[in-house]
C-alpha positions as CSV (number, residue, x, y, z in Angstrom):
1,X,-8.2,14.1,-14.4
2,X,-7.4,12.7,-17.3
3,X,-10.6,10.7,-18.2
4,X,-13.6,11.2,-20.0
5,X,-17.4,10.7,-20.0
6,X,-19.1,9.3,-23.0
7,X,-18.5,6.8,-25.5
8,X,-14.6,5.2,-25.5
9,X,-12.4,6.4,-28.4
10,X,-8.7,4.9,-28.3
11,X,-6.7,8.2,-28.7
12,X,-3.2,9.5,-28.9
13,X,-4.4,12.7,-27.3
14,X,-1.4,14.6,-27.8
15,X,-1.0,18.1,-27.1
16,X,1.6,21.1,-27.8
17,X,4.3,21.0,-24.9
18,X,6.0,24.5,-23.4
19,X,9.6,23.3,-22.6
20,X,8.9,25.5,-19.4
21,X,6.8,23.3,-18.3
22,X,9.1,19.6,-19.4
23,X,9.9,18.3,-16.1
24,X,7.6,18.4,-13.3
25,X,8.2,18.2,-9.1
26,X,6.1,17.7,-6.3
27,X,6.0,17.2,-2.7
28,X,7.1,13.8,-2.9
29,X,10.5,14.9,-4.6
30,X,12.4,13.4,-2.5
31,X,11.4,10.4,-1.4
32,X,10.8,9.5,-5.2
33,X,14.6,10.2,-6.4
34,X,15.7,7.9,-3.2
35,X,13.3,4.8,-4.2
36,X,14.9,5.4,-7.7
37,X,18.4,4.9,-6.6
38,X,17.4,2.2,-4.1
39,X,15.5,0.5,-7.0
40,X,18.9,1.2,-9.2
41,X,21.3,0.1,-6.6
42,X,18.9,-3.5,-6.1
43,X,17.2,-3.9,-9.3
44,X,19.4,-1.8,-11.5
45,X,19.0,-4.7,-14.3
46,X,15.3,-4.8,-14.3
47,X,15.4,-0.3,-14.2
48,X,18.5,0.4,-16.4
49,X,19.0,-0.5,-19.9
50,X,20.8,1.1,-23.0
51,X,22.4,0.4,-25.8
52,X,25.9,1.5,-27.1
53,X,24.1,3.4,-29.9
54,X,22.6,5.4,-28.2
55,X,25.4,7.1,-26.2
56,X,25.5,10.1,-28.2
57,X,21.7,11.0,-27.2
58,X,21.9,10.0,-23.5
59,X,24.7,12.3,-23.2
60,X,22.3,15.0,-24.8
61,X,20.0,14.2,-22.5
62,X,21.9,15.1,-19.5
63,X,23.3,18.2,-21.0
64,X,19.4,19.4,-21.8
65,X,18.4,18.3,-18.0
66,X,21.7,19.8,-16.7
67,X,21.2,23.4,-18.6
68,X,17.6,23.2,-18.0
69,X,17.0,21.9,-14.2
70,X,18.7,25.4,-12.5
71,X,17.0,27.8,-14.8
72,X,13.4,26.2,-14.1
73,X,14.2,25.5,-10.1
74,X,16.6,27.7,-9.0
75,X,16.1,26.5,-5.3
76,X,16.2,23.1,-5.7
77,X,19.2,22.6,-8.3
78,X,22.3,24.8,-8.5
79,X,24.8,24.7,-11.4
80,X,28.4,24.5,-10.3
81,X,30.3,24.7,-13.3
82,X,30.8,20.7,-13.9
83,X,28.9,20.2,-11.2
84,X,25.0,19.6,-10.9
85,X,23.7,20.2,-6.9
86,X,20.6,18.7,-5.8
87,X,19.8,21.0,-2.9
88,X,17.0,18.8,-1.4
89,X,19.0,15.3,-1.6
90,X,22.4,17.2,-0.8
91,X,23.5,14.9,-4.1
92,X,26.8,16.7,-6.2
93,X,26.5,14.9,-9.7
94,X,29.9,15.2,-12.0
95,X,28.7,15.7,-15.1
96,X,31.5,14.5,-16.9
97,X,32.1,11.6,-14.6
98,X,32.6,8.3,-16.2
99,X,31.4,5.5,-13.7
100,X,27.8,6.2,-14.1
101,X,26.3,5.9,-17.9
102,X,24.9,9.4,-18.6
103,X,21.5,8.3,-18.9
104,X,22.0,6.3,-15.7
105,X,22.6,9.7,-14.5
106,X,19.9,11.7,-16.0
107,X,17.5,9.6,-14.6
108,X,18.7,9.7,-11.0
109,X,17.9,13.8,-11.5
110,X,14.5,14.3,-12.1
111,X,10.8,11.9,-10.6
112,X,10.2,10.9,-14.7
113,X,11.4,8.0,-16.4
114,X,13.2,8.4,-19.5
115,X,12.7,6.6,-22.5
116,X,15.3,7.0,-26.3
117,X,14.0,5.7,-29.0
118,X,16.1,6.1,-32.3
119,X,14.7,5.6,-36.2
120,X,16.4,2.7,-37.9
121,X,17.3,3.3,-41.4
122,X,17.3,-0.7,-41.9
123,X,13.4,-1.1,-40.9
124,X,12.0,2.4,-41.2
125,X,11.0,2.3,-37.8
126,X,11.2,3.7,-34.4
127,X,13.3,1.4,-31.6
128,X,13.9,1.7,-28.1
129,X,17.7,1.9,-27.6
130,X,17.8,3.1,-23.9
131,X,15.7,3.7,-21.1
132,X,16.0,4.6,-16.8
133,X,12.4,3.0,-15.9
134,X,12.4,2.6,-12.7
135,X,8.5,3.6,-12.7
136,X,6.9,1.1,-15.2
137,X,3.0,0.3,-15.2
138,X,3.0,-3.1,-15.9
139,X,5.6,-3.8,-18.5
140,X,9.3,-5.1,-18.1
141,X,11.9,-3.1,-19.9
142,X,14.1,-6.1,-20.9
143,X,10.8,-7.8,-22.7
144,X,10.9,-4.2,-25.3
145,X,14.4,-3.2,-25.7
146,X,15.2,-3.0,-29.6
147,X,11.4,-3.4,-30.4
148,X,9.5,-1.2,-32.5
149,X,6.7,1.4,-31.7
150,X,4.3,-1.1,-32.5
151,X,5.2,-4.5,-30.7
152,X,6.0,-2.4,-27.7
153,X,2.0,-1.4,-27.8
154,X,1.3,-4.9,-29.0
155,X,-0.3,-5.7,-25.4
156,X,-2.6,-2.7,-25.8
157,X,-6.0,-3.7,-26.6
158,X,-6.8,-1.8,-30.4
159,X,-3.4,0.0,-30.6
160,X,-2.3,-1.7,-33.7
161,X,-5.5,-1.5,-35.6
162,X,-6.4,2.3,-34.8
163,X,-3.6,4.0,-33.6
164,X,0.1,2.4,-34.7
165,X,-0.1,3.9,-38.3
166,X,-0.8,7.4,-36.5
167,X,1.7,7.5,-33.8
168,X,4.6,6.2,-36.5
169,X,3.5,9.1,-38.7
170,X,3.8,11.1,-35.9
171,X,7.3,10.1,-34.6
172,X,8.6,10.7,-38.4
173,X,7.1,14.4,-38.2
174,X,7.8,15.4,-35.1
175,X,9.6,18.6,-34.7
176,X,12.7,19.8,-32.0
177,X,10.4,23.3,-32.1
178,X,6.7,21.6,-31.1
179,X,7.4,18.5,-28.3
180,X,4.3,17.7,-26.9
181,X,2.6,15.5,-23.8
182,X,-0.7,13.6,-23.2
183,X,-1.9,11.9,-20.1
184,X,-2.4,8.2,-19.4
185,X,-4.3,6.7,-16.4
186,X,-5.6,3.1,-14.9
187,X,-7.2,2.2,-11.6
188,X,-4.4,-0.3,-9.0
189,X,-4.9,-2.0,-5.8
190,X,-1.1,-1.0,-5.3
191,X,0.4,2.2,-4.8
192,X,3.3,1.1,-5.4
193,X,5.6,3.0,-7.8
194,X,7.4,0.3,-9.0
195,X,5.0,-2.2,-11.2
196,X,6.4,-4.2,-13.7
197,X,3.8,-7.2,-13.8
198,X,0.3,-6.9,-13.7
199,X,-1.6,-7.1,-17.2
200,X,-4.6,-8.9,-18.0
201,X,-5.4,-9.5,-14.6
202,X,-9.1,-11.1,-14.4
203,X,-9.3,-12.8,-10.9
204,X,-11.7,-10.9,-8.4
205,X,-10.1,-9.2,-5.7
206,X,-12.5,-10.3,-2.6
207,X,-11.3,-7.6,-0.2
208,X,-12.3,-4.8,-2.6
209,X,-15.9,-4.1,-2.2
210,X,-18.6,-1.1,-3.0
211,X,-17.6,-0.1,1.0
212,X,-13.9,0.1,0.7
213,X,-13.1,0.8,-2.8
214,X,-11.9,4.3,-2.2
215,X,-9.4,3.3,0.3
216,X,-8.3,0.0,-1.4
217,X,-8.2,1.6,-4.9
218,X,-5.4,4.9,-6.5
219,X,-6.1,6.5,-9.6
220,X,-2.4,6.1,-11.4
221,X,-1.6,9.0,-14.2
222,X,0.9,9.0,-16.5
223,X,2.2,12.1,-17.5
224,X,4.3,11.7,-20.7
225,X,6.0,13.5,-22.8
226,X,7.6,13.2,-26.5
227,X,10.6,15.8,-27.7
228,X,13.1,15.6,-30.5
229,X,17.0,15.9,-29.6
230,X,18.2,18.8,-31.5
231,X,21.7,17.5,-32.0
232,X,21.2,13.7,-32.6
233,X,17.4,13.9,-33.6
234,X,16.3,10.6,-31.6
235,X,13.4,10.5,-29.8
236,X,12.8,11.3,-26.2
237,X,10.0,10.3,-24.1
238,X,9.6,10.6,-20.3
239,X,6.9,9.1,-18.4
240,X,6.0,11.2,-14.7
241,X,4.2,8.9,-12.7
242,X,1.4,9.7,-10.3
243,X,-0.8,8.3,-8.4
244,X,-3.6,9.4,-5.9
245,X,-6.0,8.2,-3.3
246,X,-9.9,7.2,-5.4
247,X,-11.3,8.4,-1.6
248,X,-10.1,11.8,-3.1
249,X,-13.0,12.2,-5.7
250,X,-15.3,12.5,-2.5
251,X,-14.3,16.0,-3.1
252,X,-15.0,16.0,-6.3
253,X,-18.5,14.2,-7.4
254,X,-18.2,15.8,-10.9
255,X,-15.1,13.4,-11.2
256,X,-16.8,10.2,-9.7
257,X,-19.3,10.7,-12.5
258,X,-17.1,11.2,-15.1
259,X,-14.9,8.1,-14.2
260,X,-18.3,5.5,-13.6
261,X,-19.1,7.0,-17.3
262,X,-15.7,6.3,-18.7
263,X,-15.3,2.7,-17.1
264,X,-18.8,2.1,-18.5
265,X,-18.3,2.7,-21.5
266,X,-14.8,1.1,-21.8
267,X,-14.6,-1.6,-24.2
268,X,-13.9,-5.6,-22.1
269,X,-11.0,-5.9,-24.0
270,X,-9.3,-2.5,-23.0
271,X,-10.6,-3.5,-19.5
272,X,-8.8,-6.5,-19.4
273,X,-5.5,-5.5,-20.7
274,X,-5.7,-2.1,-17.9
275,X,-6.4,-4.9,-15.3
276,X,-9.8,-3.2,-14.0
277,X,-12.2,-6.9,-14.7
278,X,-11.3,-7.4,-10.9
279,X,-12.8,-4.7,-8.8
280,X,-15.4,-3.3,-11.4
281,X,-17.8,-4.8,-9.5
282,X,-17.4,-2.8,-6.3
283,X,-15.7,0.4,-7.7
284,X,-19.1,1.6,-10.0
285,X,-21.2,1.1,-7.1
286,X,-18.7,3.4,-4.8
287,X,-18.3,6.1,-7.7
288,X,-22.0,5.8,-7.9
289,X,-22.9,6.5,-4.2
290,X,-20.0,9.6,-4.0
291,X,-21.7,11.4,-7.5
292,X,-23.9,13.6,-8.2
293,X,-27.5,13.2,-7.2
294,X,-28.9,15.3,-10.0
C-alpha cells in the first residue's frame, strides 16, 4: 500500500526502476485494453493528444514497447517480424502502419497511460507534447497540453512551494541508465477507470456512512513511472492505474491503521484537492472498527 502512518510530508518518493520490471499486467488485462479502445474509438479527443514535435519520441516509444513486450511476456505478445501479436486480444498491430499515430498505437498495447514530455530550449522547462490518457484521475488532458511541470501540478495542494524546484531538478538529471517509479493513491466513490473531473470536491456524500464505507469506497493507486528516451532524450512517464475494494483491508488491519493515521494526519488543503472532505466522516470510523485492537 502505498500510504503511510505519521505526520504528512509532500514527497516525490521516487525510487530506482529495473526496466524488467517497466510495464506491468494483471488479471484484468483484457478487459482494460478493450475499455481503452472503446474510450479511443468514443472519446478519442478527450484520451488522445500529441503534438507534431513530438513524432520522433512516440515512434521510440513503440519501438521500446515493441522490442520489449515479447522478451518480458512471451505468452501474451509474439513478435512477427513487422508485426506485434497480442495473444489475449487476438489484435495484429503493423508497426509501421501509418493510419494510427504511433503513440496512438503504443498506448492501445499495454494497461498504462503514456505521458512525453520534452525540454524546451525557449523556457528552460519541461512540457507535455503528447500523451494516450485514457486513465486520468481527475484531470483533462486538453486543460495541460504544452504546460509546464509546474502548472500541470498547479492544482496540487503545496506542489509549487515544496516540491516544483525538486522534480524540475530532477527531470534535467535524469539518466536513460537509472528510470525510476513512485506510487500515488486517493480514496473514490467510483471505480471507474476513466475520471477526468472530480477535484475539490467538498459536498457530503449521504449514502456513504461508517456501515458501508468499505463497499461504497476503492483505494485507487497510481503506479508511475519516469525514463529517459535514449535516442531523442524526452521524457517518458506512464501512469498504471489500479484500484481495489477498501472492504479488502478487513484482511489486513495493519493497513486500516496505517490509512486512519495517514488521512489524520493529512493536511485540509491536500484533503480537499484529493476530494476525501466528503466521506471522512464515515471512512475513519470504518478503518477504525476493522484495525487493530491493541
Amino acid at each position: 500500500m502505498p500510504f503511510r502512518a505519521g505526520p504528512f510530508r509532500l514527497l516525490a518518493g521516487l525510487q530506482p526502476l529495473d526496466l524488467q520490471d517497466w510495464i506491468e499486467i494483471d488479471g484484468q488485462f483484457a478487459s482494460e485494453l478493450a475499455e481503452k479502445e472503446r474510450l479511443l474509438r468514443e472519446r478519442h479527443h478527450e484520451v488522445f493528444a500529441v503534438f507534431p514535435e513530438a513524432l520522433a519520441s512516440s515512434m521510440e516509444v513503440l519501438e521500446l514497447l515493441a522490442a520489449h513486450l515479447p522478451m518480458r511476456f512471451p505468452t501474451l505478445y509474439r513478435d512477427e517480424g513487422d508485426l506485434l501479436c497480442n495473444l489475449v486480444t487476438q489484435q495484429r498491430w503493423s508497426l509501421s502502419q501509418q493510419v494510427l499515430h504511433p503513440l496512438d498505437l503504443a498506448g492501445r498495447l499495454v494497461q498504462e497511460d503514456l505521458c512525453l514530455m520534452r525540454h524546451d530550449l525557449v523556457t528552460d522547462t519541461y512540457r507535455l507534447v503528447g500523451a494516450s490518457l485514457c486513465f486520468p484521475t481527475r484531470w483533462r488532458l486538453v486543460e495541460k497540453m504544452g504546460h509546464a511541470l509546474t502548472a500541470i501540478h498547479a492544482p496540487v495542494a503545496g506542489y509549487e512551494e515544496q516540491l516544483a524546484v525538486t522534480v524540475d531538478r530532477f527531470f534535467d538529471r535524469l539518466k536513460v541508465e537509472k528510470p525510476v517509479w513512485r506510487l500515488n493513491w486517493g480514496l473514490i466513490d467510483d471505480p471507474a477507470l476513466f475520471q477526468p473531473t472530480g477535484h475539490g470536491r467538498q459536498e457530503v456524500n449521504p449514502d456513504i456512512t461508517a456501515e458501508n464505507a468499505g463497499e461504497k469506497l476503492w483505494i485507487r493507486m497510481e503506479r508511475q513511472t519516469l525514463r529517459r528516451l535514449p535516442r531523442t532524450q524526452d521524457v517518458l512517464f506512464t501512469i498504471r492505474v489500479h484500484v481495489r475494494p477498501l472492504h479488502e483491508l478487513r484482511a489486513h488491519p495493519e493497513r486500516a491503521d496505517t490509512l486512519a493515521s495517514a488521512l489524520r494526519n493529512m493536511p485540509e488543503p491536500t484533503r480537499l484537492y484529493k476530494s476525501l472532505s466528503p466521506f471522512l466522516d464515515a471512512v475513519l470510523p470504518w478503518l477504525e472498527r476493522i484495525g487493530n485492537k491493541t
